[in-house]
C-alpha positions, 0 to 999 in steps of 0.5 A, a space after each residue: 515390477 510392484 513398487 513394495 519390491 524397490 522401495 522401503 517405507 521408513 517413519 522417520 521425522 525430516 530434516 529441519 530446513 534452514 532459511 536465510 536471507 542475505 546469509 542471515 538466519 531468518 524464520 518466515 511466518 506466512 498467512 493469508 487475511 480474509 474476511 473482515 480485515 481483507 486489506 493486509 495494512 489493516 492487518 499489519 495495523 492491528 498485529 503491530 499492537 500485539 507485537 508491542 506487546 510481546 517481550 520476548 525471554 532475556 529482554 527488557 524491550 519489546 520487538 522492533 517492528 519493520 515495516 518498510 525497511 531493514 533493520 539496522 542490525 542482526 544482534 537483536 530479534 526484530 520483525 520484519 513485514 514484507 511480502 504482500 504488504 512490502 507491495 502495497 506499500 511500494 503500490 501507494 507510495 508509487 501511485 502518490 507520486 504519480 498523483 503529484 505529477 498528473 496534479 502539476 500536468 493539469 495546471 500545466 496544461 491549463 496554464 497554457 490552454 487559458 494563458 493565465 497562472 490564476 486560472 488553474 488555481 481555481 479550477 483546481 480548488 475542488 480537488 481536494 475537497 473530492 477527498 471529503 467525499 471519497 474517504 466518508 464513502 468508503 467508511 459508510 460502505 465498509 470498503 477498504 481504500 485499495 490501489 483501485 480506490 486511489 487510482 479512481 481518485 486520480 482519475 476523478 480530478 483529470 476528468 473534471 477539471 477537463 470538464 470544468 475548462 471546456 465549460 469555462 472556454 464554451 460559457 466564455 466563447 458564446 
């Protein structure tokens, strides 16, 4: 049976969908970044500055912006970041904690390899100053600082002040 024989066409415009969050009308706006600004912060960095901008009709205000939490109240319009950048955000603030513990992990572990409190605070002095090379270097080569750039950061430290005691204990055992 043709299909033209059960079915009709009709032109007609569609119903209009109605979103919600947490039983609050909501409009969503999704985008992709590619290019130059690759790395959502960097987007969401030069936006905000153009939202600031905006002042919407019947207010004396611009928008509120949001970037991490909710907005404390559904009177007002409000922009709300979240989606991609909500994880990134989650993502550094997760990997910076995990930075801590592995910093205190180390001096633990080499307090108790040298028996000495003073010990680590030396061998650890450099880590720090990895920044200095890090951040300049991504500027000069126009690379975004990702999670992976970070992650390469925390690694950069273990692995040498895990270098930097077995020189100690080898200089100091010969």
């Amino acid at each position: 049976m043709p299909l033209g024989e059960v079915t009709r066409i009709v032109r007609d415009l569609g119903e209009k969908s109605i979103y919600r969050k947490n039983m609050l009308p909501v409009v969503y706006v999704t985008s992709d970044v590619a290019g130059a600004e690759e790395s959502p912060v960097y987007a969401l960095l030069q936006l905000n500055k153009k939202i600031a901008e905006y002042i919407p009709e019947g207010r004396a205000a611009p928008l509120e912006i949001w970037n991490i939490r909710q907005p404390f109240s559904t009177q007002l319009p409000s922009m709300k970041w979240d989606g991609e950048w909500h994880i990134t955000y989650e993502v550094f603030r997760d990997l910076g904690a995990a930075f801590a513990v592995v910093l205190v992990l180390i001096y633990t572990l080499v307090v108790g390899w040298f028996r000495s409190f003073r010990a680590p605070f030396i061998i650890m002095a450099a880590i720090p100053f990895s920044l200095v090379g890090i951040l300049p270097a991504h500027w000069a080569l126009g690379a975004f600082f990702t999670a992976t750039s970070m992650i390469g950061f925390m690694a950069a430290p273990g692995s040498w002040c895990a270098t930097r005691s077995s020189w100690s204990i080898s200089s100091s055992c010969a």
